[in-house]
C-alpha positions in Angstrom: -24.5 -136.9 134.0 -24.8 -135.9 138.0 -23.1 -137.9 140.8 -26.4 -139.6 143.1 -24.5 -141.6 145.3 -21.1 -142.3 146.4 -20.0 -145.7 147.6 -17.7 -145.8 150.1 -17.6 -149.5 151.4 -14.5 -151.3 150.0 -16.1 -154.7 150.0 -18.8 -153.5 147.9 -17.1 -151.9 145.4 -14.8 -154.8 144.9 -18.0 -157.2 144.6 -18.7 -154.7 142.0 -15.5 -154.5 140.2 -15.4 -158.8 140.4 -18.7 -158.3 139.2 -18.4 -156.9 136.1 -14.8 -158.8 135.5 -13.1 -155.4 135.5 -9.4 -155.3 137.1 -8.6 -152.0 139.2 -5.2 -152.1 141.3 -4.7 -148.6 142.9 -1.3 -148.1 143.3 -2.3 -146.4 147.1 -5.2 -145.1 148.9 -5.3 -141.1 148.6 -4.9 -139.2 151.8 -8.2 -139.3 153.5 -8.6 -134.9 154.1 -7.8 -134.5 149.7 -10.7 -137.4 149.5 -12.9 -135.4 151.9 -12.0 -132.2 150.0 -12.7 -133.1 146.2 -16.2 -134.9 147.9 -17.0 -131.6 149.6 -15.8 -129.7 146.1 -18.4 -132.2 144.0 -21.1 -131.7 146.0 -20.9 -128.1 145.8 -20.5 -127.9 142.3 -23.6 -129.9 142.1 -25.9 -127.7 145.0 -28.3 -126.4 142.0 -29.8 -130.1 142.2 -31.2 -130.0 145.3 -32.8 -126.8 144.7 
């Protein structure tokens, strides 16, 4: 399974989650640079799909 898209819009996921009538309570938001960093690591772990 490969990662196509990321969704970054709160509201969207959350119509999602309602959706589906799945809970999800975070207990907090990650810091925004390790969120940027494991995004940055996943997309170049995946750089061979592009090619």
């Amino acid at each position: 399974m490969k990662v196509i898209a990321f969704i970054t819009d709160y509201s969207v996921v959350d119509r999602i989650i309602h959706h589906l009538k799945l809970t999800f309570v975070a207990d907090k938001l990650p810091p925004p640079c390790i969120a940027y960093q494991e995004l940055l690591m996943a997309c170049e772990t995946s750089a061979e799909y592009f090619s």
